[in-house]
C-alpha positions as protocol buffer text, in pm:
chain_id: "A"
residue {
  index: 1
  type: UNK
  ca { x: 12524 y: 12296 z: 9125 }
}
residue {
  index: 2
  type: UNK
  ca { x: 12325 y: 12350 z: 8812 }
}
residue {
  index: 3
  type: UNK
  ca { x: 12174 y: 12003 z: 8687 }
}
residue {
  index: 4
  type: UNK
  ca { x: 12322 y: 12055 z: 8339 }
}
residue {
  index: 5
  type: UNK
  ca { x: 12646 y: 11958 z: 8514 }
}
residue {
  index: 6
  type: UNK
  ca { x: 12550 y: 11594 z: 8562 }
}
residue {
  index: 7
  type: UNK
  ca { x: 12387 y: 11315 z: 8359 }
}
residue {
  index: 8
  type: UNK
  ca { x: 12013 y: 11323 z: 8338 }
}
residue {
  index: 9
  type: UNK
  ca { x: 11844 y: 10953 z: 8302 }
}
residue {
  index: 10
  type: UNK
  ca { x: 11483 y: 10859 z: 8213 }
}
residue {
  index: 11
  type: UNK
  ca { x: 11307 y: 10798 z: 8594 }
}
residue {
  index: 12
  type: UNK
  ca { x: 10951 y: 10890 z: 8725 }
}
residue {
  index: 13
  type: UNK
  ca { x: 10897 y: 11037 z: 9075 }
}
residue {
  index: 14
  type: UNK
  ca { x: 10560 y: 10985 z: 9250 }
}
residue {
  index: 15
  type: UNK
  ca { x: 10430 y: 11317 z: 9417 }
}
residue {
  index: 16
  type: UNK
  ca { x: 10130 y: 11339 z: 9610 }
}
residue {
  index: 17
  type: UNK
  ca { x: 9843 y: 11546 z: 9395 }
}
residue {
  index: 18
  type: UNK
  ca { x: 9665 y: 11825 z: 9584 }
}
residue {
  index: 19
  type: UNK
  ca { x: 9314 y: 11679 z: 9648 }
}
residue {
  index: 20
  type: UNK
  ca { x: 9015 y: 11909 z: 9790 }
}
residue {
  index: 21
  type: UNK
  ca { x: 8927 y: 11626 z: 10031 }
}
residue {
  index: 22
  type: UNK
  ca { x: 9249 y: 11757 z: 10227 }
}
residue {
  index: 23
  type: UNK
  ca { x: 9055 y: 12048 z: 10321 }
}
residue {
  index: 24
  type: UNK
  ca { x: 8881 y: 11848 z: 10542 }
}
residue {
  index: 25
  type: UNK
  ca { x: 9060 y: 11522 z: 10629 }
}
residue {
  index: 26
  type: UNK
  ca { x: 9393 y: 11491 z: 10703 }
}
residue {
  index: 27
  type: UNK
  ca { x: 9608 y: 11322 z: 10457 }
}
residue {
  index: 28
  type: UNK
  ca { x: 9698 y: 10946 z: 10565 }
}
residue {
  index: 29
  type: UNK
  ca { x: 9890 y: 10632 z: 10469 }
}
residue {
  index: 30
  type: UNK
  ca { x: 9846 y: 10292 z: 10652 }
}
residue {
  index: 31
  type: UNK
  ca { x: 10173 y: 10069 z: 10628 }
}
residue {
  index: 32
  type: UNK
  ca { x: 9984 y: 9718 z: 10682 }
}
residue {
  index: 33
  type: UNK
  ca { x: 9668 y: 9504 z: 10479 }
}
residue {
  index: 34
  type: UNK
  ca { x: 9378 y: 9609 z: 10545 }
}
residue {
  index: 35
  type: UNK
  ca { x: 9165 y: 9385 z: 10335 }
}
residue {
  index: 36
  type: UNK
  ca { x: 8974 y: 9252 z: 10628 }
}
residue {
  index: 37
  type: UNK
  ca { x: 8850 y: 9570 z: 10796 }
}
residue {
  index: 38
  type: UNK
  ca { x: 8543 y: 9653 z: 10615 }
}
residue {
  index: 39
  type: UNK
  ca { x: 8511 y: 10004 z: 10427 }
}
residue {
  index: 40
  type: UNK
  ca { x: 8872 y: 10078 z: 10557 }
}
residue {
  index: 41
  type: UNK
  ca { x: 9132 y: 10240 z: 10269 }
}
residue {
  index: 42
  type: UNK
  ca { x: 9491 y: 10219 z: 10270 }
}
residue {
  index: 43
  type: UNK
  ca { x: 9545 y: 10558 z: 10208 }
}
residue {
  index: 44
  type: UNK
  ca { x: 9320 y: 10904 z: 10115 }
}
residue {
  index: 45
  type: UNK
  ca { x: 9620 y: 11007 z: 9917 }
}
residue {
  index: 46
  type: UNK
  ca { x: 9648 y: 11027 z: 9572 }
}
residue {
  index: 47
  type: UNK
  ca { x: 9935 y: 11045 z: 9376 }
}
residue {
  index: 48
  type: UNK
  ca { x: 10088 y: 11152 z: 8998 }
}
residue {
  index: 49
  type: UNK
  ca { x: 10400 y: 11069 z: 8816 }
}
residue {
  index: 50
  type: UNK
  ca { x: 10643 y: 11289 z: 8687 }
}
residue {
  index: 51
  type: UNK
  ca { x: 10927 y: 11256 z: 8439 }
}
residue {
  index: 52
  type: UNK
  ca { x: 11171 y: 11437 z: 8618 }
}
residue {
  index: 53
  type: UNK
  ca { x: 11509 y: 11273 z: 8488 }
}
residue {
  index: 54
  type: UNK
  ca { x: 11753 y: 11228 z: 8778 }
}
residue {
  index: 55
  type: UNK
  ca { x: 12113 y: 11354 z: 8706 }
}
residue {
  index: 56
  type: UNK
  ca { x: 12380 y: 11100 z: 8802 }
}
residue {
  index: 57
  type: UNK
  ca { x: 12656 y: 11247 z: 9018 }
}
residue {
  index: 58
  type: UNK
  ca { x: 12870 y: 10978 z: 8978 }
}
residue {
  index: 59
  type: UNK
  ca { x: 13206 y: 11145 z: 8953 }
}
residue {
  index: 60
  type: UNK
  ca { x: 13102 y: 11482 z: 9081 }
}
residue {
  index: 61
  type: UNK
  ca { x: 12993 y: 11381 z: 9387 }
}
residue {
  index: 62
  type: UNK
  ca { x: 13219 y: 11627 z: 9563 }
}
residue {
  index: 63
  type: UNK
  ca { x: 13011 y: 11929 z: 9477 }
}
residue {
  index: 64
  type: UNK
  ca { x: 12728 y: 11834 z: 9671 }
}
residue {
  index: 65
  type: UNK
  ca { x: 12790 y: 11882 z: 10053 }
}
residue {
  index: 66
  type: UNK
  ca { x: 12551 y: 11863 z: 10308 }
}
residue {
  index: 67
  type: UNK
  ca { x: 12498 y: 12196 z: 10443 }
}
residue {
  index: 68
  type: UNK
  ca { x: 12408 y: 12313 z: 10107 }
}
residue {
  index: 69
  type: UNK
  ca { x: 12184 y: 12054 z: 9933 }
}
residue {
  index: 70
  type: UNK
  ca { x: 12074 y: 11882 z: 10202 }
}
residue {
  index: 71
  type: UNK
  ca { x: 12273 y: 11523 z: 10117 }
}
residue {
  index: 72
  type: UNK
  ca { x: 12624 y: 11425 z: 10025 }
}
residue {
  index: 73
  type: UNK
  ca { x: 12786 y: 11109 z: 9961 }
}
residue {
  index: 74
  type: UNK
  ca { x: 13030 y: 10957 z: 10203 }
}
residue {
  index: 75
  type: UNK
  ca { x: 13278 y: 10694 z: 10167 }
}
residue {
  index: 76
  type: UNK
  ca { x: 13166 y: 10432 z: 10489 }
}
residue {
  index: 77
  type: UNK
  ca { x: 13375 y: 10075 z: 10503 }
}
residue {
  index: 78
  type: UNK
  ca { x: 13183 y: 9905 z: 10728 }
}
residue {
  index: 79
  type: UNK
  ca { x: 13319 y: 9604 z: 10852 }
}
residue {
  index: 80
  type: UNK
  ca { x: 12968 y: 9397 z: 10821 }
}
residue {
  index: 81
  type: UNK
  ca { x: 12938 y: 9170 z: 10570 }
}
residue {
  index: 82
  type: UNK
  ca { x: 12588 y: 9109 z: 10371 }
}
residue {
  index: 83
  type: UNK
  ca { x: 12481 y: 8821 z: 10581 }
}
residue {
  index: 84
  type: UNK
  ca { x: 12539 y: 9035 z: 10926 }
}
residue {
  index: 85
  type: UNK
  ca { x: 12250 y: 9216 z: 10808 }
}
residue {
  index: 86
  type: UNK
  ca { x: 12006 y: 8887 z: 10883 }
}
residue {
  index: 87
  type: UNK
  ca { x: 12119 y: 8910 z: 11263 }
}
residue {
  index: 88
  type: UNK
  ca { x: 11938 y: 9252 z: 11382 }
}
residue {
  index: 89
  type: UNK
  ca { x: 12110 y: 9199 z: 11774 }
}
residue {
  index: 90
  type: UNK
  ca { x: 12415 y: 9231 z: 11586 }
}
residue {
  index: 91
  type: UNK
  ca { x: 12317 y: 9558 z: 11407 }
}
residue {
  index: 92
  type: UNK
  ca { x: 12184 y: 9702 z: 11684 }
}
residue {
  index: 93
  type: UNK
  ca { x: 12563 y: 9619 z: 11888 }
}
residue {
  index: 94
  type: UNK
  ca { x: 12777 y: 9651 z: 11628 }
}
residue {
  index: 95
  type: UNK
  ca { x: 12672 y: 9827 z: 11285 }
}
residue {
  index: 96
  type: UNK
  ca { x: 12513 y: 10146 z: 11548 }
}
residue {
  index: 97
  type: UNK
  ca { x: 12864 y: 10187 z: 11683 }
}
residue {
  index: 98
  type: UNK
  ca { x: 13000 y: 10223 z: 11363 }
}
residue {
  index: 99
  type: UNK
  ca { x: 12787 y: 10440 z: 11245 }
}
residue {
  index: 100
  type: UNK
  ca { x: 12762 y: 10664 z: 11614 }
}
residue {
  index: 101
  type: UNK
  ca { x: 13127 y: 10668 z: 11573 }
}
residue {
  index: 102
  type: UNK
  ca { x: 13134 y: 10774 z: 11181 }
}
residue {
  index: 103
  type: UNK
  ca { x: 12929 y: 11045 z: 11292 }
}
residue {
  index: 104
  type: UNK
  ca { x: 13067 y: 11162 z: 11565 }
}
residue {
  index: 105
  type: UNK
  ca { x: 13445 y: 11159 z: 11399 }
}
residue {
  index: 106
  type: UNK
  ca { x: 13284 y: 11354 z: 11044 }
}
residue {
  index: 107
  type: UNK
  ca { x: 13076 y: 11590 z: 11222 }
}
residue {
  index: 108
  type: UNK
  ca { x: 13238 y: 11667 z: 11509 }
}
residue {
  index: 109
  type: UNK
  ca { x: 12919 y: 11565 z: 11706 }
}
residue {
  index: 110
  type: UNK
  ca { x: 12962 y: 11515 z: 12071 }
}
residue {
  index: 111
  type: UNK
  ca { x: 12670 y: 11271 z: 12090 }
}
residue {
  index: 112
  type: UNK
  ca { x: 12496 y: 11031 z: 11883 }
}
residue {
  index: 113
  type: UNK
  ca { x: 12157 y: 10869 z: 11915 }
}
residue {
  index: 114
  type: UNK
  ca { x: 12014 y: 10637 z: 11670 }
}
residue {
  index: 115
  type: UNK
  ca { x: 11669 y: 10540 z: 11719 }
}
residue {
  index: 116
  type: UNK
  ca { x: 11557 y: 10379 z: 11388 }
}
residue {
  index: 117
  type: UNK
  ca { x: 11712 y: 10147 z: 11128 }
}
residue {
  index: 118
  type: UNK
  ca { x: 11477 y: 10046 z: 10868 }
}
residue {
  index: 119
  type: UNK
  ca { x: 11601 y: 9766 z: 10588 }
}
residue {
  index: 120
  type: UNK
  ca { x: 11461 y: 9753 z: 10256 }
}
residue {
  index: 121
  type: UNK
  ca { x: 11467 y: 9397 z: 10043 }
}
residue {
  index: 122
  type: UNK
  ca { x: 11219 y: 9481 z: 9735 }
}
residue {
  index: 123
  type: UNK
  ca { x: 11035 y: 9157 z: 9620 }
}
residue {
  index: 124
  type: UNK
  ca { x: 10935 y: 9078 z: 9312 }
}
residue {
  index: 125
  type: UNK
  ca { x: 10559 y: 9223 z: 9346 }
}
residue {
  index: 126
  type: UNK
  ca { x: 10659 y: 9599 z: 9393 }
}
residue {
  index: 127
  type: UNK
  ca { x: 10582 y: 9841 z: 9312 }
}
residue {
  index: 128
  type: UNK
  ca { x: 10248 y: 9690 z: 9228 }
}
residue {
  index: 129
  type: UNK
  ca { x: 10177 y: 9549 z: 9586 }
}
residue {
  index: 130
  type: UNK
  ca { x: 10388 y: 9765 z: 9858 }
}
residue {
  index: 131
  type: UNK
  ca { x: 10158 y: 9656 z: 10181 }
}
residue {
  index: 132
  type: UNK
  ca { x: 10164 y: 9353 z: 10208 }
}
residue {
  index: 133
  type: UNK
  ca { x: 10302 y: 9095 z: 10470 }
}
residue {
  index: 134
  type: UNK
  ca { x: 10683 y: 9097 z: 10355 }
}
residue {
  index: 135
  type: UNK
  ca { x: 10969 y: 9270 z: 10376 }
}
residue {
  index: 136
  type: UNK
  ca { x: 10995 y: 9651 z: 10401 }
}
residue {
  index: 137
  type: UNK
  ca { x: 10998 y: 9792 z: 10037 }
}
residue {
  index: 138
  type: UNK
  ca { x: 11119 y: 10128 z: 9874 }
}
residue {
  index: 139
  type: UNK
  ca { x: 10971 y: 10396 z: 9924 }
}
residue {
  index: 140
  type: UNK
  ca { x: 10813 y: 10551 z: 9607 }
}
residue {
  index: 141
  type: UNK
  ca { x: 10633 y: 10867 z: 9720 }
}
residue {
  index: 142
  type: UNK
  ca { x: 10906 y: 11153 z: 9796 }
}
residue {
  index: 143
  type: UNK
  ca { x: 10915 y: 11206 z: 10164 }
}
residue {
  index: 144
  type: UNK
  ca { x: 11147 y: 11349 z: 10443 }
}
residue {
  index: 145
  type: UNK
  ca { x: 11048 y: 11102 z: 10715 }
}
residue {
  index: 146
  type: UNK
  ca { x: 10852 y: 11255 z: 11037 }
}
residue {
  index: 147
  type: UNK
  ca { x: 10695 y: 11647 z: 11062 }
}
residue {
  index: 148
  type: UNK
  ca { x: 10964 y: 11914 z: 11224 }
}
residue {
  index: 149
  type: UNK
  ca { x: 10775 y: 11936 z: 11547 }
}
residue {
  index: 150
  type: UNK
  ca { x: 10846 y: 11539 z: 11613 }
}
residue {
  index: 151
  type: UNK
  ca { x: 11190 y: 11540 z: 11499 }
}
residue {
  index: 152
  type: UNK
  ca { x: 11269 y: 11805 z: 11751 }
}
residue {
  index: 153
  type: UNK
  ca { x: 11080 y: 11630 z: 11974 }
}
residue {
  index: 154
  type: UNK
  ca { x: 11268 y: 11339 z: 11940 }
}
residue {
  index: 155
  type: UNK
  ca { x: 11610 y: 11557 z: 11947 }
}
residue {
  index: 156
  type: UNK
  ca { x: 11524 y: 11746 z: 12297 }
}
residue {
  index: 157
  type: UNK
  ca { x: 11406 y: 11419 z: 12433 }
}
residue {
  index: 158
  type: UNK
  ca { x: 11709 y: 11234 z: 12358 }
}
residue {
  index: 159
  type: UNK
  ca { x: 11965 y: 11514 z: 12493 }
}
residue {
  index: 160
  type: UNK
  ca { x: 11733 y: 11506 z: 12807 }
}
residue {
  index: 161
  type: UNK
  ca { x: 11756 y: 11139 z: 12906 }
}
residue {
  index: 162
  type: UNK
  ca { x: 12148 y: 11173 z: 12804 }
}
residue {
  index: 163
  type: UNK
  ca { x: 12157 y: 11430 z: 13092 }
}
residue {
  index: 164
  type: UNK
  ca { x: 12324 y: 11738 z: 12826 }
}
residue {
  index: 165
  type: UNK
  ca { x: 12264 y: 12071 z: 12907 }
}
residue {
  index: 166
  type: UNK
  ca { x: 12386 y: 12398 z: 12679 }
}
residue {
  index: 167
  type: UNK
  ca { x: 12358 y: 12509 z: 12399 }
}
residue {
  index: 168
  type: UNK
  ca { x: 12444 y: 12381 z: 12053 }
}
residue {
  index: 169
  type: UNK
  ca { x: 12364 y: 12225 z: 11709 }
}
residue {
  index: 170
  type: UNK
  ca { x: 12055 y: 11984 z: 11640 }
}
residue {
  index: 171
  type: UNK
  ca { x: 12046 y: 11752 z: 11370 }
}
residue {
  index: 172
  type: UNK
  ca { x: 11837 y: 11440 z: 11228 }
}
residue {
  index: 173
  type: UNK
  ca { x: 12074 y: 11290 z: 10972 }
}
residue {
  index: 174
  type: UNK
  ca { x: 12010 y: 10958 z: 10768 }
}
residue {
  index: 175
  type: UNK
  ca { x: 12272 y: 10763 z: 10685 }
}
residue {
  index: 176
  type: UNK
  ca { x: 12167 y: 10552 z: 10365 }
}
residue {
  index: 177
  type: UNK
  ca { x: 12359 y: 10263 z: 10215 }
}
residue {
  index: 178
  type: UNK
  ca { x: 12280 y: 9932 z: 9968 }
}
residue {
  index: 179
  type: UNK
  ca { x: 12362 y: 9586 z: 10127 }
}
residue {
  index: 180
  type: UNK
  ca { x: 12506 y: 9464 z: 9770 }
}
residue {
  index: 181
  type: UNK
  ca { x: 12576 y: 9652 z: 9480 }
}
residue {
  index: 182
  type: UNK
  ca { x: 12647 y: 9765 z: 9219 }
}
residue {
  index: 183
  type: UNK
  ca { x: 12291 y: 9909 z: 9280 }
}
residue {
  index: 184
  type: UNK
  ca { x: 12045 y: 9964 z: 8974 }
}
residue {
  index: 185
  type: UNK
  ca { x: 11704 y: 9848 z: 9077 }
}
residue {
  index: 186
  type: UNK
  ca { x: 11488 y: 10131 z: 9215 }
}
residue {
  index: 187
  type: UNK
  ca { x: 11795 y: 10360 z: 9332 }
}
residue {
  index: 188
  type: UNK
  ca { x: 11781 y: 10617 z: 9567 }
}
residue {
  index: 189
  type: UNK
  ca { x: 11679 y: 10952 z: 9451 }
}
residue {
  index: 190
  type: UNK
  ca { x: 11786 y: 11261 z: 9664 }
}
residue {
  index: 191
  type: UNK
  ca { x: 11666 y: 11621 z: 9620 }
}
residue {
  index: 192
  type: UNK
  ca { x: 11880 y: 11950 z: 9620 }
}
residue {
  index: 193
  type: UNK
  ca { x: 11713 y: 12122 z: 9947 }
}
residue {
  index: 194
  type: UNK
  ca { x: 11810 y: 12484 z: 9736 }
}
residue {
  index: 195
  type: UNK
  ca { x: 11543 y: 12380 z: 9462 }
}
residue {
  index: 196
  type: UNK
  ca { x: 11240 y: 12309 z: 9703 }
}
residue {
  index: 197
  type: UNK
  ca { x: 11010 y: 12529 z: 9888 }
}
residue {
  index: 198
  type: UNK
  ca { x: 10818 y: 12474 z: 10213 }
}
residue {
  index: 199
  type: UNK
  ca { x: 10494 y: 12526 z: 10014 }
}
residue {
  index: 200
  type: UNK
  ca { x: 10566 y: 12229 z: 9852 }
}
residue {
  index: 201
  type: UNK
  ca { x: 10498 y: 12016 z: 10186 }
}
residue {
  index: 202
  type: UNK
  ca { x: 10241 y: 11946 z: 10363 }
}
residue {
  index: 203
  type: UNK
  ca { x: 10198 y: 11666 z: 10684 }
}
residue {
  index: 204
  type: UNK
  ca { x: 10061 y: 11316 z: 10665 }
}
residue {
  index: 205
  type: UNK
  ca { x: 9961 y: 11081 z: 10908 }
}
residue {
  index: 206
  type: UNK
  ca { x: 10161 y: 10755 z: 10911 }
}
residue {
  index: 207
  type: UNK
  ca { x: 9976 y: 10489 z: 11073 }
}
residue {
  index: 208
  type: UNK
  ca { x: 10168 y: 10102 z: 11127 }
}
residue {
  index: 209
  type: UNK
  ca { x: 10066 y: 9810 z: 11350 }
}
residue {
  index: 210
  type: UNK
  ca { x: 10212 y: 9905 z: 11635 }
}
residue {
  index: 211
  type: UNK
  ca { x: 10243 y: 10293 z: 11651 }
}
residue {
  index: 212
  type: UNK
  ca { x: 10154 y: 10618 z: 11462 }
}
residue {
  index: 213
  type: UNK
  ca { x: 10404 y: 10892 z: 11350 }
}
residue {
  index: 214
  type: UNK
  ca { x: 10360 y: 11201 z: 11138 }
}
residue {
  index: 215
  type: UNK
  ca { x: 10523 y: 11258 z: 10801 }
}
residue {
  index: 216
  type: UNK
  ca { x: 10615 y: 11491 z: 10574 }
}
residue {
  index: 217
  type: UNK
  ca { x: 10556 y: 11433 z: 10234 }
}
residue {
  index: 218
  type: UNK
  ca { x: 10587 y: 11679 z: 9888 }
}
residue {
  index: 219
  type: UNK
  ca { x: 10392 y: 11809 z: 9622 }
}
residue {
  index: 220
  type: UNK
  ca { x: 10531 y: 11880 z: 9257 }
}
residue {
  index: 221
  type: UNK
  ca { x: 10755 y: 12182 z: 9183 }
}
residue {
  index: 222
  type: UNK
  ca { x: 10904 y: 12185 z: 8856 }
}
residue {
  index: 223
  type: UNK
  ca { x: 11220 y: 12425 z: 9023 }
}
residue {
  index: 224
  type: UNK
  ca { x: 11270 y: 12070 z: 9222 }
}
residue {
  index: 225
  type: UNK
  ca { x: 11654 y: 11935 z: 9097 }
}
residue {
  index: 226
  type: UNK
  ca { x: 11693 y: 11570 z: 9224 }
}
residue {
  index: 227
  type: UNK
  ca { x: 12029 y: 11306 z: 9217 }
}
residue {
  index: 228
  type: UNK
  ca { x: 12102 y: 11003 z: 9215 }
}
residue {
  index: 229
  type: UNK
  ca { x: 12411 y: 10821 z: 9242 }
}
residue {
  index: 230
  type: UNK
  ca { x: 12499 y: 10538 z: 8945 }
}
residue {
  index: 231
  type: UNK
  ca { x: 12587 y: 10154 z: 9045 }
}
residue {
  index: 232
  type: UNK
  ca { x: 12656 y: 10279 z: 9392 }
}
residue {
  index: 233
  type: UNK
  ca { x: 12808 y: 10011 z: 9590 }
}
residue {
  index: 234
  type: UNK
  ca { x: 12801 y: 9919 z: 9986 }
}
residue {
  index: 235
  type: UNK
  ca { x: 13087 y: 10123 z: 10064 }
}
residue {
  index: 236
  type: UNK
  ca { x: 12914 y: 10489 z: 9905 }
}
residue {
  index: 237
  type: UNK
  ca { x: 12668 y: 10617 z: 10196 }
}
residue {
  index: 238
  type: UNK
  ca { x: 12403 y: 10892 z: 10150 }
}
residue {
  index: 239
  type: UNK
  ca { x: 12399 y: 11079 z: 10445 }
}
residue {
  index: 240
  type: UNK
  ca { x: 12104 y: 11298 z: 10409 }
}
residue {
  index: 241
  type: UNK
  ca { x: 11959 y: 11633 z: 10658 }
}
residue {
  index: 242
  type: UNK
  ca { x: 11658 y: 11526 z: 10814 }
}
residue {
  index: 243
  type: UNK
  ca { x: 11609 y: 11850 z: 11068 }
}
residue {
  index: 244
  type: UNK
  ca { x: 11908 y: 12114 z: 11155 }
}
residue {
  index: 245
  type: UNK
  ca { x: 11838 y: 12383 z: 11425 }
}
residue {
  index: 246
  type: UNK
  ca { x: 12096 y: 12588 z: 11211 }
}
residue {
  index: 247
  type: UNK
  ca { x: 11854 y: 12799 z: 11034 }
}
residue {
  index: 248
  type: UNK
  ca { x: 12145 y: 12889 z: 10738 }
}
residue {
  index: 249
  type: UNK
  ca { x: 12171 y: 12595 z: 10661 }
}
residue {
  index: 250
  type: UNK
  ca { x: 11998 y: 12331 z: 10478 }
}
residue {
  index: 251
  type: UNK
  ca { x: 11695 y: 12187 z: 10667 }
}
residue {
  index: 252
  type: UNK
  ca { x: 11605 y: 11853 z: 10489 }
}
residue {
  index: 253
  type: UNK
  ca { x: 11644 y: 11623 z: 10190 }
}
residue {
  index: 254
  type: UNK
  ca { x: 11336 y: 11484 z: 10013 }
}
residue {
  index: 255
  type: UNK
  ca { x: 11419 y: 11135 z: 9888 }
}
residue {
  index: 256
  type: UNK
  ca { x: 11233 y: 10879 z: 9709 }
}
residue {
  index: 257
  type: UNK
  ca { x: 11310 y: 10542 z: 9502 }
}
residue {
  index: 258
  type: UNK
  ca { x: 11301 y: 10562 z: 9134 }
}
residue {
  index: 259
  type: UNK
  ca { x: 11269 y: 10363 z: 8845 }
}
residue {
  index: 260
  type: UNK
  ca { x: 11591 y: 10339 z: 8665 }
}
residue {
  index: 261
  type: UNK
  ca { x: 11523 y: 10320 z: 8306 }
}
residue {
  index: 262
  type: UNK
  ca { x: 11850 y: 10316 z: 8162 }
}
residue {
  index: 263
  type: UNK
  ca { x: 11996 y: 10050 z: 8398 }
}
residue {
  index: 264
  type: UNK
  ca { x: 12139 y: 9761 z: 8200 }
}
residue {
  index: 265
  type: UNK
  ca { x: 12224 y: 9414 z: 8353 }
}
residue {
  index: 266
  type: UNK
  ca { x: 11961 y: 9462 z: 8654 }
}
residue {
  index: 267
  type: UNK
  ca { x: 12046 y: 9090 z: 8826 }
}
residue {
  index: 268
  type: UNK
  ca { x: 11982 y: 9208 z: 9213 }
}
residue {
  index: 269
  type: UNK
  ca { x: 11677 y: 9377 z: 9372 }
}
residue {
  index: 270
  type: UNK
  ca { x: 11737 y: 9671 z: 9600 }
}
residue {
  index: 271
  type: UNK
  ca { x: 11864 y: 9613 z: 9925 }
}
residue {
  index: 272
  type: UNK
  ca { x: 11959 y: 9861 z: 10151 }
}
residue {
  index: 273
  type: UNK
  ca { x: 11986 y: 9986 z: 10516 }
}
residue {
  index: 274
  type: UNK
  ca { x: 11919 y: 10362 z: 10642 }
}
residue {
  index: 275
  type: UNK
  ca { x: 11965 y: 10442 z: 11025 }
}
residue {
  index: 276
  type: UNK
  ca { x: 11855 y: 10757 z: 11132 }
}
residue {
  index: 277
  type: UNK
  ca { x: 12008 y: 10954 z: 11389 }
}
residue {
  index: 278
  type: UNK
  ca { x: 12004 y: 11238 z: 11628 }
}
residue {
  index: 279
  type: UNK
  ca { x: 12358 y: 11477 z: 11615 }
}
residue {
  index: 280
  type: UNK
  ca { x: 12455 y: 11693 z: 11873 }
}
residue {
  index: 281
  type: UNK
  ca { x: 12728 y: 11936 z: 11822 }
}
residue {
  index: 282
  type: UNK
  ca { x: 12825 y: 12196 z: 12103 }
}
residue {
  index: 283
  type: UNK
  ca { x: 12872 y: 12513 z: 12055 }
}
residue {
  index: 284
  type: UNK
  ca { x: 12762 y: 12682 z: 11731 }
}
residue {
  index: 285
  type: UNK
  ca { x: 12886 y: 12397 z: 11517 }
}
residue {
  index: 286
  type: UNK
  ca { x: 13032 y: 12549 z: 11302 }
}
């Protein structure tokens, strides 16, 4: 879908620069303070901001489908309520069936793992502070979560200990949603996967208190077409290609949270959930 098809809105992007010191150390991030280790940096990154004007697909949101662009939005009526999302027990019972069971019924998957759920409450201080000891926040820089190698990883190790043998379909999807709407602080911003190029990425270490994982992250192509969705509300889901083993199809969807300049009547901050999941389809699924 050409962009001119949709409504393009004032919004920066935040792409990580190409920096000689890459040639020799690997890029990182560290996602807690370090004020009090001496001579330590949060990050050897550095990044640059780009008008890129995402188009609004509210209303077209039909032409975007997963296997061609990477994301599409999905209705998903889930039957938690805002304050369920305090109780994590619950979401891990409850709100993980529901989605498992989404899944499973939309893509015809024959198993389901999820083995993350991150929720995002922005405060007040970001994007200005985004370490600090608080919630998660947004996620400015434009990403697709962990390297290829550890997503497969992560796929063969979870069709292992679920004792499946045969061949089929691998897939990492993200299923993204707000906890209130309608949202218009720091939306989610989703990338066509037919604009990008896999020059444009390049791997960066990821390191938090408690364990170390490997990310992707993207530098700036102007052929790059990114989406968003307008005042999207609890019930409109992002569900967004992480991995596929399907090599004609789309591999991944670079996301990041933007600046809404246009938004009028801003009275919540962000809040939303995003499980990610390993899919399993038998066969060829297709």
């Amino acid at each position: 879908m050409s962009v001119h098809t949709a409504t393009q809105h004032p919004g920066s992007l935040c792409y990580m620069v190409r920096d000689e010191i890459h040639k020799t150390e690997k890029p990182y991030f560290v996602y807690f303070p370090v004020d009090e280790f001496p001579g330590a940096k949060q990050t050897n990154v550095k990044f640059d901001y780009h008008d890129v004007g995402p188009s609004d697909i509210r209303g077209k949101t039909e032409d975007f489908k997963l296997d061609e662009c990477g994301f599409e939005v999905v209705e998903f009526h889930s039957r938690f309520k805002y304050k369920d999302f305090n109780e994590f027990s619950k979401i891990e019972n409850d709100y993980y069936k529901e989605v498992s069971d989404f899944l499973q019924d939309r893509m015809g998957a024959a198993f389901v793992q999820i083995f993350d759920c991150v929720i995002r409450r922005r405060n007040d201080q970001f994007p200005e502070k985004q370490f600090q000891n608080s919630d998660v926040q947004p996620v400015r820089a434009v990403h697709i979560d962990s390297s290829r190698e550890r997503k497969m990883r992560r796929c063969k190790r979870a069709l292992e200990d679920a004792g499946i043998r045969g061949g089929g379909r691998l897939q990492i999807l993200n299923v993204w949603k707000p906890l209130r709407g309608p949202v218009r602080d720091w939306p989610l911003a989703v990338c066509d996967y037919r604009s990008c190029d896999d020059s444009d990425l390049t791997l960066v270490d990821q390191v938090y208190p408690n364990h170390y994982d490997e990310g992707t992250s993207l530098y700036f192509n102007s052929k790059h077409q990114w989406y968003f969705l307008s005042d999207q509300q609890p019930h409109e889901a992002f569900l967004m290609k992480m991995m596929d083993s399907d090599c004609q199809a789309a591999d991944y969807c670079a996301h990041a949270a933007f600046p809404w300049k246009e938004a009028v009547k801003v009275e919540d901050m962000r809040e939303s959930i995003e499980v990610r999941c390993v899919v399993f389809i038998k066969g060829d699924g297709k």
